[in-house]
Structure formats: structure tokens, C-alpha cells
N, C-alpha and C positions, 0 to 999 in steps of 0.2 A: 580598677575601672569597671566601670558599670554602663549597662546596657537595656534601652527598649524596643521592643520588638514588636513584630506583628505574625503570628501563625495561628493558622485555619482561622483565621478571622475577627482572634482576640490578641489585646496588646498584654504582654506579658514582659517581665523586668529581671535581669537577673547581673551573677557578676561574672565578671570575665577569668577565664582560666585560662584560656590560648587564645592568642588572634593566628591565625594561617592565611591570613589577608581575605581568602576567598570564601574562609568561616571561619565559626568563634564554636569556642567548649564553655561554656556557661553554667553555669550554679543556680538555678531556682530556688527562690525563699522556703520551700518544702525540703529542699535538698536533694532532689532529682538534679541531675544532669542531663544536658541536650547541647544537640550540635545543631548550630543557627549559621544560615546561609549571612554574608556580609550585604546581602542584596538586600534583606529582611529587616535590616536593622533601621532603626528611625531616629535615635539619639542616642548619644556617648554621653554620659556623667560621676561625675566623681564622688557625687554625695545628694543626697541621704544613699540610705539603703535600697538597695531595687523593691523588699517588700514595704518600705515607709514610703517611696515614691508612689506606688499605685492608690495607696489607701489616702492620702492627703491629696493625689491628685483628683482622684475622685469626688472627694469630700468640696475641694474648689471649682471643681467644674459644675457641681449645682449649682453654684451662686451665679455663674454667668448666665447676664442675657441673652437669649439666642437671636429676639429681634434686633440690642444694640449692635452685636456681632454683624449679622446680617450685612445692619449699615453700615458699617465700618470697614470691613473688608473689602479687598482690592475686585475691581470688576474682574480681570485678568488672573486666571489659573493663580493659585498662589501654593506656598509650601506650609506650614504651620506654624516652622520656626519661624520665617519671616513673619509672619502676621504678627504671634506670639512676641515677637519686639515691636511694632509697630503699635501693639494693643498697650503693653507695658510702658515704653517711652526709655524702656532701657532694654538691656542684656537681660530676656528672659532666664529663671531657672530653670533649673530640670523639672522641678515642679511645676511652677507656672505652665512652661511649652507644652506638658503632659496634657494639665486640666483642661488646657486650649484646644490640643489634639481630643479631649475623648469629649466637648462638650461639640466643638464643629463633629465629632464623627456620630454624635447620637442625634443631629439634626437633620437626615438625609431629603428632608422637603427642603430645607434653606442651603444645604451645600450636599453641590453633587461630585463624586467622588472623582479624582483624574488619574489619582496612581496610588502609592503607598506614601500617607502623607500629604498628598497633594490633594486642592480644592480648586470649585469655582462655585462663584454664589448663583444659587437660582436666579431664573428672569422674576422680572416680578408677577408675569400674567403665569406662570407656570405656580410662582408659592403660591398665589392668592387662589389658582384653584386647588393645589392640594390640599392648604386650610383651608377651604369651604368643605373640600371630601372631607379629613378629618372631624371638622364640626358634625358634618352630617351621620360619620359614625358615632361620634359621640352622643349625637342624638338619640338617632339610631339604637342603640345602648341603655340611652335613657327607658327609651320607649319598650324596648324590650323589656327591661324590668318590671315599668312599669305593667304591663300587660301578664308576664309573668306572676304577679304579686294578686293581681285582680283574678289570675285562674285559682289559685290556690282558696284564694277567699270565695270561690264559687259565684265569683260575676265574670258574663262573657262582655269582652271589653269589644266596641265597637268596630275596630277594624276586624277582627276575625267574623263579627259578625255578617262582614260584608262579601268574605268570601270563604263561607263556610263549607261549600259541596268540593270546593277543590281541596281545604286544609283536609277534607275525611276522607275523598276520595283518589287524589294523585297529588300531594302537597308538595310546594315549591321548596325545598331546603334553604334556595338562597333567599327569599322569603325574611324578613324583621316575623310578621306573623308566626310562620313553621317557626323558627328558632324559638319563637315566646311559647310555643303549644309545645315543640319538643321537651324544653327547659322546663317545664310545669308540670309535663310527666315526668319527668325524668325523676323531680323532687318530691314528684307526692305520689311516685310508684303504678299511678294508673294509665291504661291503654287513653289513647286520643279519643277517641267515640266515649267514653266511660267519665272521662274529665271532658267533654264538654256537654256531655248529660247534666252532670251536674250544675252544671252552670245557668241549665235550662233550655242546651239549643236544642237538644232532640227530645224534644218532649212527647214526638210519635215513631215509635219502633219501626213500622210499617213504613213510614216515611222512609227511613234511616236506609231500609233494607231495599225499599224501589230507587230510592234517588239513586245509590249506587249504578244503580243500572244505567239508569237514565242517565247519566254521569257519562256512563261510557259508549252507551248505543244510539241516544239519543240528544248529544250535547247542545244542538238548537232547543230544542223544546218537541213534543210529542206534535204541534200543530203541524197541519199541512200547507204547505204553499199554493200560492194562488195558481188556479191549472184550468186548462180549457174544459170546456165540457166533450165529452165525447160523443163520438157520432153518432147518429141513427142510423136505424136498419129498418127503413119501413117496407123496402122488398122482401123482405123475409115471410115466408108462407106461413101461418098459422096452422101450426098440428093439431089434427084432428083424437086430440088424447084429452083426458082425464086425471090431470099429471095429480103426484102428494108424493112430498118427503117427509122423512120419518131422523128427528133429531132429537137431541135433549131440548130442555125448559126454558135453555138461556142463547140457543144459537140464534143468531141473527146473520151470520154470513153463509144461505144455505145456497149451497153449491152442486145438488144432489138430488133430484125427485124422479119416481119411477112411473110407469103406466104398465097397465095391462087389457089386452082388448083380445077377447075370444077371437078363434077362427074357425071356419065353419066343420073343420075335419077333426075336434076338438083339440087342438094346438092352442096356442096363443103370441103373437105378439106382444114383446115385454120392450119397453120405451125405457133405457137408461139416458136422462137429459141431465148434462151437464149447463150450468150457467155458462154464459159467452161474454165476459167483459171483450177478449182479445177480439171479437167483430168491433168496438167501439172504439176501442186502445188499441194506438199503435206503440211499437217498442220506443220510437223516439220522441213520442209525446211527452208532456206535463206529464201525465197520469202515468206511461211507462215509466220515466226516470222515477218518479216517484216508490212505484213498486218496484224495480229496481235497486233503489237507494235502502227500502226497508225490507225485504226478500220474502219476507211471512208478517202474519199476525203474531204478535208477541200475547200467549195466554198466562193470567195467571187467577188466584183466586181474587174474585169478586171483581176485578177490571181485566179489561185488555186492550191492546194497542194494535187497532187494523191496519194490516197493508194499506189499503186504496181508504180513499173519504167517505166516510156514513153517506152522502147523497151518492157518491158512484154505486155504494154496495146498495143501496136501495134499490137501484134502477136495476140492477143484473140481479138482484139474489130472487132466490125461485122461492119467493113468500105469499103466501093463502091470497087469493085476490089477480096475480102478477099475471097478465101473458108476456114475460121475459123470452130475451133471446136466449139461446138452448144449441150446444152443440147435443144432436143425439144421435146411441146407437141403439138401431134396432135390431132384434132376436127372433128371430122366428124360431120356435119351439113348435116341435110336431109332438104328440097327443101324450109318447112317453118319456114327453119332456128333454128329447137328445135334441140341439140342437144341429139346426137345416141350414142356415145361413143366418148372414148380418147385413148392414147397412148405417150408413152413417148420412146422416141430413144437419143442414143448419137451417134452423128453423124458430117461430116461436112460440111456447109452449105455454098453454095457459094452465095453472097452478091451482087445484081447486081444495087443498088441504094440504097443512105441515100437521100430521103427528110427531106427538111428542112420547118420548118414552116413560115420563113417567102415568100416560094417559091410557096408551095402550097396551105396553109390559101386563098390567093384573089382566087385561082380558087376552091378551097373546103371550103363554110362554109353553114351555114342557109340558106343565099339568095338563091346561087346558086344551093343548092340541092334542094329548092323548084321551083326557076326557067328552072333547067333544067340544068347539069352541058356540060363542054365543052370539049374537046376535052383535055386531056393532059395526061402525063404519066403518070400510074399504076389508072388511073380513075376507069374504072370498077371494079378493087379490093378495092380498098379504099370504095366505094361504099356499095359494099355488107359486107366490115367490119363494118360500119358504123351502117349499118341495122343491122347487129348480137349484134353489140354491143349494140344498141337499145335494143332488145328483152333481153338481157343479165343483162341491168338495171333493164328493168321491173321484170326478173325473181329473182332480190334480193332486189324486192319492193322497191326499188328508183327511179321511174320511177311517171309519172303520172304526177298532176300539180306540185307538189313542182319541179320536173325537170323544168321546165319555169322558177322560178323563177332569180328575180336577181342576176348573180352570180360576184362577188369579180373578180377585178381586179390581173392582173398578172406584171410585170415591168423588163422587161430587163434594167441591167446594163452595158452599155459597156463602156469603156476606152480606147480613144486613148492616148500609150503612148510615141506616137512620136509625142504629142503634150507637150505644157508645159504652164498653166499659171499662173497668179501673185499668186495663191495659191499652186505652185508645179508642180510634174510633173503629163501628163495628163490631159484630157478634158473630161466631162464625158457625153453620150446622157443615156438618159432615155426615154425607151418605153415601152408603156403601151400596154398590151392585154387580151381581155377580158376571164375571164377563161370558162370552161365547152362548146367549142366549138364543131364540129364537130369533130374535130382531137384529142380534148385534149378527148370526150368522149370513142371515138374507141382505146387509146392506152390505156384508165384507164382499162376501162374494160378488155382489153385481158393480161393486169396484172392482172387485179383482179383473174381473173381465171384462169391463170398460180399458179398464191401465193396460191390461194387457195386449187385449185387440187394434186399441189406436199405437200404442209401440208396434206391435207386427206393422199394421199397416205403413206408417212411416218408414222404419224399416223396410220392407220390398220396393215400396218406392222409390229407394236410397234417399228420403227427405231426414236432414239431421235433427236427431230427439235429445233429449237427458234422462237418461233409463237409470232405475235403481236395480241393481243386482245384490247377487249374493254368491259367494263362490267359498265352498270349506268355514260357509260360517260368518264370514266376516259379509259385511252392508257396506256399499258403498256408491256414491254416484259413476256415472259413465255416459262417455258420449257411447259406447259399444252395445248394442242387441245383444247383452248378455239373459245367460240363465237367470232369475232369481230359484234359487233350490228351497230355500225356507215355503217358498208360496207354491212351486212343481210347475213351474210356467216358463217359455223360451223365454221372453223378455217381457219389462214393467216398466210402463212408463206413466212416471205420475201424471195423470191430467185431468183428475177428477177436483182439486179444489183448486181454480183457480182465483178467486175472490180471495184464498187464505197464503197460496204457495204461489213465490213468480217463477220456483221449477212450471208448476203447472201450468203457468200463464206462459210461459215460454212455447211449450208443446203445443199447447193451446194455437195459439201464431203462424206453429210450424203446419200442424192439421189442418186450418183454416184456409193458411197458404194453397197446401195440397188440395184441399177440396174444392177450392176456385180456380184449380189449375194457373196460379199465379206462383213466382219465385218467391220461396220461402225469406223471411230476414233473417235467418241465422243459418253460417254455412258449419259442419261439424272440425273445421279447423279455426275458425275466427275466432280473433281475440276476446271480442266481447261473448263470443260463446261458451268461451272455455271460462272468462273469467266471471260470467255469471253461475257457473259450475261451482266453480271451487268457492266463491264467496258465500251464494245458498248455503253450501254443506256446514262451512265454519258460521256460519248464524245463525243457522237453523238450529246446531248443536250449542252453541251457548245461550238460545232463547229456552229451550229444552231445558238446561240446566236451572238459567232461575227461574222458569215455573217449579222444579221440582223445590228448589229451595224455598221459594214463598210458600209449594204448600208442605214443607217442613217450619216454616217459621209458622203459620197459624194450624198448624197440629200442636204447636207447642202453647199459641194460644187457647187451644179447645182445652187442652188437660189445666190450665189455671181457669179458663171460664166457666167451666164443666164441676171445680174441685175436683178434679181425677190424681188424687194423693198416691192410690194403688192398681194400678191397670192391670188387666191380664196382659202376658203376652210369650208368646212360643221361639225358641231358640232355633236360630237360626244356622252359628257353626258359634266355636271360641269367641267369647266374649261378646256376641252380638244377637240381637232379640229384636223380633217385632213385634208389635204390638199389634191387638186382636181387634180391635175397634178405628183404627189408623193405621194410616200408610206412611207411621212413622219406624227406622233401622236406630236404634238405641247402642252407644257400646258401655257393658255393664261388666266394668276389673272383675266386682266379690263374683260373678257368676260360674257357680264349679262344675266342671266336665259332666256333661250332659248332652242325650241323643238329639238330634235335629227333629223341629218338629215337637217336643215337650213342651206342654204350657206350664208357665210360673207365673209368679204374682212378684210383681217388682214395690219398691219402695220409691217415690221421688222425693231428693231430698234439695234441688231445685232446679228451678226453671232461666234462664237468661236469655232476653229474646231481644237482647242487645247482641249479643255472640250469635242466638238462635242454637243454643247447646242445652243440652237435660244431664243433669248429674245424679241419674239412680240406681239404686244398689238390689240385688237378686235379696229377694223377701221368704219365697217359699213355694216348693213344689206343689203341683197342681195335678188333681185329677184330670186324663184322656176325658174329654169332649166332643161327642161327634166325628165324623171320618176327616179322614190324614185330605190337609189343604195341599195344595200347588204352592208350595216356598218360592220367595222368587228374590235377591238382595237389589234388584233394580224396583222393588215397592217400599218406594220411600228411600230420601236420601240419607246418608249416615249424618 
């Protein structure tokens, strides 16, 4: 006697060795033996063979229709034998009942299963939608291929065209698309970005490398929503100053201008005016969530993406022409420059010059202040800022010799983009300037002690700030009047850009509050306070990041625009180098054990600014040039 069975899931046949009523010892066609439960068993026959049965049955249950099946079988649960006679018109075989059993059990849309052996036929509104699912994969399937087939030949087929920023930047797996772009790489060995270059979708690098972004930070689009206008301040007294900021070429959000106005005992009054959006804007405005929602200006080279709207920044920013509203603090300086007191006004300040550095730098730096400077505008104030701010160093003990020492370069990026070459659109100049100059020292400081003064002040007030400290090194925000140690000050509290930072425009709020002796909007425990905190710092940090990466991606542009085949550049520790002309970090394997600080001449032997990666090998050592720079591995990303 012979037996079929069902275990883990598959029918197997075998012959009988013992029955124990409540199991069998059985013989498999391989010649294994096994012990089969009598519960497991689905039919007893005598003939053929258990392995001639599986293979004819098989062979016969192709040929069944599964739609006649369908309709022929009983509405009511049924067993297989029975059907298996009903279908026959006789005493099924062993064969027959098998073929019956494996072709109902490989239909599980048309019969749903009830036990071992046993069926009932699908409803019919239940098959007709699983074939329509099935067809759909089937299509489904088709379409993949076909899409697949069109990557490989280097045409991007129109559905992925249509949702191209999400296949490159967070791609749906479950996706027909993803599957047809995974499957296409997978066969032609190339990254997704790389195979749909080819095809022609990224035919701009630059693009490639902002969408990303925009992808994540900015998934509506960069416009702004429609927003009230903000309010006037036509109460606001106009100060009696001569205000000018001093910025680079390309600022337009200027947030910063100074004054200076003699006093009779020769002292001076020194005007640090802060711009005052937060008089116009409230936190719960259009304009607050707004800046809220995007926390800072996003900078990178040749574009950038402002907190507030080009018309709001018009109206606050402290530009040549402007009597802008102005939080300011004043200085009284007595004659050897220590300062006598302060004072803080909201007022508005009219703007009678923006220098610029690259205007003023040739006639204000080092040389010329020791040679004797020259005749030019706001000379004599810049001057005596310069001296204050001297004395201002010294008085937060950064002052002395380490002030000499060599300081890190600085690198503008610009972007002409009514230029265009073989890599896109745009041209890009790179210049370089030395930092901690004369100019760069007189504006640090009279923020330093802006930030700091309005933190004190808040602080003894007990009105809640967001202070940046510094404690054993590490940066961090806080709602706490901590030390910053890096700067030698009790506490820092950003609030010198508020047009660029909503840290600043926060404080901004909270000052303003205090200075009209109104209740501040933000208490140092409220949720929106803390959670303006910690969201700033995580965006602030990743806006930080890809600026630094765009200008690693067109440094990589400048050395193919440039033909810069062989760069100088000086070792930094194992395997890593920068280069002499860019504030590009290179890692270079052949480069052999060498002091920090040596210049080499590298080879590049390419550029991919689809990656934004350089692949170049250590060329040859280079004679000492001039005195030992400031290394620094945070100038330029790796």
C-alpha cells in the first residue's frame, strides 16, 4: 500500500512499511524513511508507484482548467476526492484525485483552502479582484522591463521622468519606478545618479547637488507664502548719528553699522545699531512662522536662500540711503578708550554708507596703519574703532602674542552665472583673504560686545535669552548665562544678526520686550522656547554642512575650469593635504610619511563632481615657502 501526504507544505508519496493506526513508517522514492502522522495522510493507493504518481500527476494537472474547475465545483466546502469523482463521472484514480488535489491547490485566488484537502470556491467579487491584482502585476512587470530596458539603452523613460527628485533623493522601493532604476543598476553595475546621467536627466551637476537639499529642507519650493506686511514704527526717534557698515561685495542682509561721534573730553561715543525686524514682527505672525519655519539664511556659493522675504529685508536691512529701525547700544569711551558706561535705545538710525571690504581693506590694513593711513572716507572713525577694539581684545585676554599669530585663511566664492562652461552653468573665481585683519578685528569685537552686553542685560533682568557658551571646548546653545571661554566673556548671546538668525531674532523680541517694559513672548521653560533652541542648532548645523560641501563641489569645479592638472598643496597629517590656492582637504593613499605643514605638488588624475570626489596621487616634494600657515582640517570639507 501506498500513500499521499502533506508535510511542511508539500504533497509527497511514499510506500507503506507499518501502519500504528495513529502513524505510518513510509519509504520515500529517494529511499529515506519517515514517520507520517495518520492525520497527514490524504489518500491510500495501490498503484502506480508513489514516485510514478507525483510525476504523472503533475504532468495532468497542467492540462486542467482552472476557470472550468472553478465552475464546476460545489459552492459548499468540498473534499478533493469527492470533486475528483464528480469531475471524472467515475471512481477517480490515484492519479486523477492527485492532479485534481495539486491543480485546486496551485489556484489559491479560485479555492481557498479549509483544511488538508479540503476546499471552497472563491466568491466571485473576491476572484475578479484578485485577477484584476494579478493582471496589474503582470503589467506591472511588463512595465518594469520595459523601463528597465530603456535605462540600459540610455533613454530615461517617462515615468521616472516625472518623479525624478524623489527616485535620487529618498526612492520608494515599493515604487514599479525604484524597482525598474534599481534593476538597471543592478545589470549595468552603475550608481542611480550615474545611470540616470546617462540617460540625460542630470545634465547639471550643481543642480544634482542643490536639489538634494532642497529635497530635504525645502520640499514646498524656496518661495515664500503670502504674509502680512509688518508694522510701522513711525514713533521711533531718529538718531542723531552718521551710521556705515562695513561688509563684503555681495551682502545684502546687513544687520550691523557703527557710528562714532567725538566728545568734548576727548572720549567718544561709539553707536553699535543693530537692524530691528523684531519691532515689525511678531513671533506669531506670517513673518514669525515664517522665520521660524526656516531658522537662518541658507548661504552657499553664488546663491542663497533668505530667512524673511527680499521686501521685508529691504525695509530693516541697514543699506546706504536707509533711516531703518536700529536696536542700538551705546558706548561711552573715555579718552583712553576704557570704557565708562552703555545704553541701549530703539531708535532709527539713518545709514549714510555700507563699506565694503574689498574697497577699504587696500587703504585700511596692518601696513597702512603702521605707515600712516591716507586720506579716505570714515578714516578717522574706523581708526579709533580699530584702537577700541584693540583694547577690547586685550580686556577679554585674547590679546597679546598669540594675537600675531598665523591666522587661517578666509575664500570668497563667486559665480558668474551669465557665464557657462563645459561643466555647466557658471564660472567660478575663488579669492582668498587673510582672516583677523584690521577690519575683520574692529567688527568681531563690536559684536562681541554687543552679544555680550545685551545677554548680561537679559540676564539680571531674569528676561529668558538663548546664549551660545562654551565650556572645556565644546559650543553649544543654552537657555543658561553661561561663560563662552573661547571669547573670555560671562555670557553670549547671539543678537547681532537678526535679518540672517531667528536665535537672534528671538533675543531680539525678548530685548525689545524688556526695553518697553512689556512681557517678554518667550518664557525660559516654554515649549516653543526650548523647541526653537534645539531645532536652530540642528539646522543651523546642517545648513553649515552643505555650504561647506557646495564650496567643495566648485573648488572641484575651479581646478577642471582653471586646468589645474598639478596643484600645490601642504600636508596636513596621514594621508590628507590641502591645497595652497583652495579650501579644498584631499585624501591622497601614494602620499608617504611626511611633517605637517610640507608642501607637495599632487598629480590629479580625476575629477567627478557627480560624487564631488578628486582622485589624486602625491607627485613630488616641494621646497619650504614663506612662513609656517595656521593648518586647520575644518578648511574645506574632506
Amino acid at each position: 500500500m501506498n500513500i499521499l501526504f502533506e508535510e511542511d507544505g508539500a504533497f509527497k508519496a511514499g510506500a507503506v512499511l507499518a501502519d500504528n493506526n495513529t502513524s505510518l513508517q513510509v519509504e520515500l522514492p529517494s529511499g529515506k524513511r519517515a514517520k507520517v502522522k495518520a492525520a497527514n495522510v490524504l489518500l491510500r493507493f495501490p498503484d502506480p508507484s508513489p514516485g510514478e504518481l507525483l510525476d504523472r500527476a503533475e504532468r495532468d494537472a497542467g492540462e486542467l482548467d482552472v476557470d472550468f474547475l472553478w465552475e464546476a465545483c460545489p459552492e459548499a466546502e468540498f473534499g478533493f476526492e469527492e470533486f475528483a469523482a464528480d469531475y471524472a463521472g467515475h471512481k477517480p484514480s490515484a492519479i486523477e484525485a492527485t492532479a485534481l488535489l495539486l491543480r485546486l491547490h496551485s489556484a489559491p485566488m479560485y479555492f481557498h483552502r479549509k483544511g488538508r484537502g479540503r476546499f471552497r470556491k472563491a466568491p466571485p467579487d473576491i476572484l475578479q479582484a484578485a485577477l484584476a491584482g494579478q493582471e496589474k502585476k503582470r503589467q506591472q512587470a511588463l512595465a518594469i522591463e520595459r523601463m528597465v530596458d530603456d535605462l540600459k539603452a540610455g533613454t530615461l523613460p517617462a515615468e521616472l521622468a516625472a518623479i525624478l527628485p524623489q527616485l535620487l533623493y529618498k526612492p520608494d522601493r515599493n515604487r514599479p519606478e525604484t524597482k525598474a532604476l534599481e534593476t538597471a543598476c543592478a545589470e549595468t553595475g552603475l550608481s542611480a545618479p550615474r545611470l540616470l546621467q546617462g540617460c540625460g536627466a542630470l545634465a547639471d551637476t550643481h543642480e544634482y547637488h542643490l536639489g538634494r537639499f532642497l529635497f530635504e529642507y525645502f520640499p514646498q519650493g524656496t518661495d515664500f507664502p503670502a504674509f502680512a506686511a509688518p508694522a510701522e514704527h513711525p514713533e521711533l526717534p531718529v538718531a542723531d548719528v552718521r551710521a556705515f557698515s562695513i561688509d563684503d561685495a555681495h551682502t545684502t542682509e546687513i544687520d550691523d553699522a557703527f557710528s562714532v561721534a567725538p566728545l568734548a573730553d576727548g572720549g567718544m561715543r561709539v553707536g553699535i545699531h543693530i537692524a530691528a525686524p523684531g519691532l515689525g514682527i511678531a513671533p506669531d505672525s506670517d513673518l514669525g512662522r515664517v522665520a521660524r519655519n526656516r531658522l537662518s539664511t541658507v548661504y552657499m556659493p553664488g546663491r542663497k536662500i533668505t530667512m524673511l522675504p527680499e521686501a521685508v529685508v529691504e525695509r530693516y536691512t541697514l543699506a546706504e540711503g536707509n533711516t531703518a529701525p536700529a536696536v542700538s547700544l551705546y558706548l561711552d569711551v573715555a579718552a583712553d578708550l576704557s570704557l565708562r558706561g552703555h545704553a541701549t535705545r530703539l531708535e532709527r538710525v539713518p545709514v549714510v554708507a555700507n563699506l565694503r571690504h574689498h574697497d577699504i581693506e587696500p587703504l585700511f590694513n596692518e601696513q597702512t596703519l603702521a605707515d600712516g593711513l591716507a586720506e579716505f572716507a570714515f578714516r578717522d572713525e574706523l581708526k579709533r574703532l580699530w584702537e577700541l577694539a584693540t583694547v577690547m581684545e586685550a580686556s577679554r585676554g585674547q590679546g597679546g602674542p598669540s594675537a600675531s599669530a598665523p591666522q587661517r585663511k578666509d575664500y570668497n566664492f563667486v559665480v558668474d552665472w551669465s557665464e557657462t562652461t563645459e561643466d555647466g552653468p557658471g564660472r567660478i573665481a575663488i579669492d582668498e583673504r587673510q582672516r583677523g585683519s584690521p577690519l575683520d578685528k574692529l567688527v568681531a569685537e563690536l559684536m562681541i560686545v554687543a552679544n555680550a552686553t545685551w545677554g548680561a542685560l537679559l540676564r539680571d533682568a531674569g528676561v529668558a535669552a538663548l546664549y551660545r557658551a562654551q565650556t572645556v571646548g565644546k559650543v553649544r546653545m543654552t537657555t543658561a548665562a553661561a561663560a563662552h571661554e573661547g571669547l573670555g566673556v560671562d555670557c553670549y548671546a547671539w543678537s547681532s544678526s537678526p535679518l540672517r538668525r531667528y536665535v537672534d531674532l528671538v533675543n531680539q523680541w525678548q530685548l525689545i520686550a524688556h526695553l518697553k517694559g512689556e512681557t517678554p513672548p518667550f518664557t525660559a521653560k516654554s515649549a516653543e522656547f526650548l523647541a526653537a533652541m534645539r531645532d536652530f542648532e540642528l539646522t543651523y548645523a546642517a545648513y553649515a554642512d552643505f555650504q561647506r560641501g557646495m564650496e567643495r563641489y566648485w573648488c572641484l569645479r575651479w581646478l577642471r575650469q582653471e586646468e589645474q592638472s598639478a596643484p600645490v598643496a601642504r600636508v596636513l597629517r596621514e594621508s590628507l593635504v590641502r591645497l595652497e590656492q583652495l579650501p579644498l582637504v584631499l585624501r591622497v593613499p601614494s602620499l608617504p610619511a611626511l611633517d605637517r605643514g610640507v608642501r607637495i605638488r599632487l598629480a590629479i588624475e580625476q575629477i567627478d563632481l557627480l560624487d564631488a570626489e578628486c582622485r589624486a596621487r602625491y607627485a613630488e616634494l616641494l621646497p619650504a615657502e614663506g612662513s609656517d600657515e595656521a593648518f586647520g582640517e575644518d578648511e574645506g570639507a574632506e
